[in-house]
N, C-alpha and C positions, 0 to 999 in steps of 0.2 A: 403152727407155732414153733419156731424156733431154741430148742433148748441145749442151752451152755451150760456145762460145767459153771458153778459159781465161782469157789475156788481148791484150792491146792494142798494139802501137806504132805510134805516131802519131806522123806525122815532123814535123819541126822545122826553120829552115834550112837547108840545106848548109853553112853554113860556123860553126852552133852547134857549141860542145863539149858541152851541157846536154844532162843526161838527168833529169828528174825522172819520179821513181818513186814508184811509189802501191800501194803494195802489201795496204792492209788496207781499201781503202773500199767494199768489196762485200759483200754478204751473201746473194748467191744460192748457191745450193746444188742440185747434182744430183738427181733423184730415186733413183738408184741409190746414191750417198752419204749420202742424207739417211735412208735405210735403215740403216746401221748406226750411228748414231747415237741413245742409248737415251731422250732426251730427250724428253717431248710435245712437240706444238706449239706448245702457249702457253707452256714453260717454254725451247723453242730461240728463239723470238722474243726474250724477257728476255734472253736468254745472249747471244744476237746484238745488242742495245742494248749491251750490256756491252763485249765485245770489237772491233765494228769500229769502226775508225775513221773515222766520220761524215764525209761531206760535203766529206774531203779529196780527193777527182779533181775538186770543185766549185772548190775553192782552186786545186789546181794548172789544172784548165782557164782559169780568171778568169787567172791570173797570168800564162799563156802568152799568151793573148789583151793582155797589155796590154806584155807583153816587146815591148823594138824590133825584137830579133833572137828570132826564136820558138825557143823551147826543141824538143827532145825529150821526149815525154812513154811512160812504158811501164806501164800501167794494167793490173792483174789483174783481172779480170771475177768473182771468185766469191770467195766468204768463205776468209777465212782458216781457216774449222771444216773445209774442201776438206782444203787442207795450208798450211802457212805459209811462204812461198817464200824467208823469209830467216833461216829456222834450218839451222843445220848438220841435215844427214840420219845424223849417226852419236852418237856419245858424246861430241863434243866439246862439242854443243849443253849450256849449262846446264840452260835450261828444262825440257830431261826430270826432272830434280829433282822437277815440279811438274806434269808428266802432259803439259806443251805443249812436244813437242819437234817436228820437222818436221809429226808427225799427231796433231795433240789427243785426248789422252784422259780431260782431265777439265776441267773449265770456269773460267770465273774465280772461283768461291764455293766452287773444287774439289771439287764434286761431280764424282761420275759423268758423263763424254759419249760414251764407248765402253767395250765391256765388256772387261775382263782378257783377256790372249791376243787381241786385236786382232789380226790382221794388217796393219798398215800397207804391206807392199812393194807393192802395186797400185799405193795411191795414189802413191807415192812416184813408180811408174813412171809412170803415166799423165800426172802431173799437177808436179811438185816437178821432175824432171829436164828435161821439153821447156821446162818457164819458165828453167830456170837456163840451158839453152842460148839462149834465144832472146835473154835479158839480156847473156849474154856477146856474142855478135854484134853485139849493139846496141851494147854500149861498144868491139868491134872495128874498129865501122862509122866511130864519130865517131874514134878513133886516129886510124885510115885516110884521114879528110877533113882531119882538123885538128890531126893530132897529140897529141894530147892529148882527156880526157873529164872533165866535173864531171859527178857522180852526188850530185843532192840527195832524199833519202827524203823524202816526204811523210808524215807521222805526225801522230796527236792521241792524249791520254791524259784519264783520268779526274783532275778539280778533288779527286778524295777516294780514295786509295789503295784497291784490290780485291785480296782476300784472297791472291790468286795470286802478286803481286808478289814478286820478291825484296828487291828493293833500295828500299821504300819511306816509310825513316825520313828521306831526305833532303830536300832543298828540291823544289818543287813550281812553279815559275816559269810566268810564262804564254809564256815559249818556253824547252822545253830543245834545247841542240844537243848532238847526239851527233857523239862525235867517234871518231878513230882516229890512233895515233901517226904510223902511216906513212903514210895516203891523206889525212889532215887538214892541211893547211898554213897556219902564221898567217897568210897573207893572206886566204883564205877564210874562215878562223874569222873576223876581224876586219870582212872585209867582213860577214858574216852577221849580226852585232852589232848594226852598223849601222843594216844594212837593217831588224831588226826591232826594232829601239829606241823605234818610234813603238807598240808593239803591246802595251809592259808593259815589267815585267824578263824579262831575257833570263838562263839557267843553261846552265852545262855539265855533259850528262854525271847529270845526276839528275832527275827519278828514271830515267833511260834512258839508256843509253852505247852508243857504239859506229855503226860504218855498215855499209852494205851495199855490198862491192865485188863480184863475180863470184870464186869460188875460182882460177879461170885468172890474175888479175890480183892477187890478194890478195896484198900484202906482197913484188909482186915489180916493180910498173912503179909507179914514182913519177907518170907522168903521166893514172894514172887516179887522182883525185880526189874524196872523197867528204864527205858531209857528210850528218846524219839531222838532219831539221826536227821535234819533238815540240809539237804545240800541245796548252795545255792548253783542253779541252773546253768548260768554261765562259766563253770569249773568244769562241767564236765562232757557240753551240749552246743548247737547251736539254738538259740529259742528264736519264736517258740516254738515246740512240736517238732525241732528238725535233728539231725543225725548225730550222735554221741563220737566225742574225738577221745585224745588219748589222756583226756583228765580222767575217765574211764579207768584204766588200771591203777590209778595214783590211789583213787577212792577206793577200790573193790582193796587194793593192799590194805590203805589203812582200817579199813572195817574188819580187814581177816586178823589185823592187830587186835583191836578192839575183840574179841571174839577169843583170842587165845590170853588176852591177859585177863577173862573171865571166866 
């Protein structure tokens, strides 16, 4: 059995509150995962263009490297097709709707990616509960230093909506911020604005809403603070799955903006 690293913290000042999280830019896969999974391998390759998010631990490392004050960086090491570390693990998650709830079971053209009667509690065990612990510590860690935590997600999406989507009749911006009513606060939304105003138009909330806090802090400590970065793909990429051009530094600046006006 092949065993990977899940994922990543890579520490950041002492006296940062910044956690940027990257949670979809992997696309390695276990060999013992890559086993249940009903897919050839030329057709999980496609799949994997599709779904992960390109080239963003490249963004968030560029942008931490040019922060005055170095971010916190918390990096998943393996594809989102593993598990997806920022769905709910029960029925509250929407995306079971559409077979992508914590453990994928059907792809983005929704086809087949596991078969009916799956058992997903392994993965869930192995791999969805030590990250969600190791997250939460990390945003216990910066409390602990500095009183406070900003949690900015690292995300990218597809230039042209994929069949899986729920919510994909809305605008399509070349940056959406995902927000949340409680962990989202106008200063940060506005600073966010800002910072990525040199990159395009900037949307909220479409085609993607919502952040990633830890459940332990969810909707109960105002002073962890969050905010989801959605790039669209074609600012910084060729899609799908192919090699990052020089919209690359445009983004990794504006995020080191984003980062220092918090």
């Amino acid at each position: 059995m092949t065993v990977v690293p899940s994922f990543d913290l890579l520490p950041g000042a002492p006296d940062s509150p910044v956690i940027l999280h990257v949670p979809h830019s992997a696309r390695e896969i276990p060999q013992d995962v890559r086993s249940g999974i009903v897919l050839d391998d030329a057709a999980l390759e496609r799949e994997l263009d599709h779904i992960t998010d390109a080239h963003t631990a490249a963004i968030a490392e560029k942008a931490a490297r040019a922060a005055g004050v170095t971010p916190w960086r918390f990096v998943n090491r393996l594809s989102r097709l593993v598990v997806d570390p920022e769905r709910f693990p029960d029925g509250r998650e929407e995306m079971l709707a559409v077979g992508m709830g914590a453990v994928y079971t059907r792809t983005t053209h929704k086809d087949v990616l596991r078969p009916d009667g799956f058992d997903a509690d392994p993965l869930i065990e192995r791999y969805f509960h030590p990250y969600a612990r190791a997250m939460t510590e990390a945003v216990t860690d910066r409390l602990a230093a500095t009183g406070r935590c900003v949690i900015v997600d690292v995300h990218s999406y597809p230039a042209a909506p994929l069949p899986y989507e729920l919510h994909a009749d809305g605008p399509r911006p070349a940056v959406c911020l995902g927000t949340d009513p409680f962990h989202t606060p106008p200063a940060l939304l506005t600073t966010a604005r800002e910072a990525f105003a040199p990159c395009g138009e900037t949307g909220l909330d479409s085609p993607f809403a919502g952040t990633y806090v830890p459940l332990t802090y969810y909707g109960r400590r105002a002073e962890v603070t969050a905010l989801m970065v959605e790039i669209r793909r074609d600012t910084y990429m060729t899609e799908p799955g192919g090699p990052a051009h020089e919209g690359v530094t445009r983004l990794a600046s504006a995020l080191a903006e984003l980062i220092e006006g918090v």
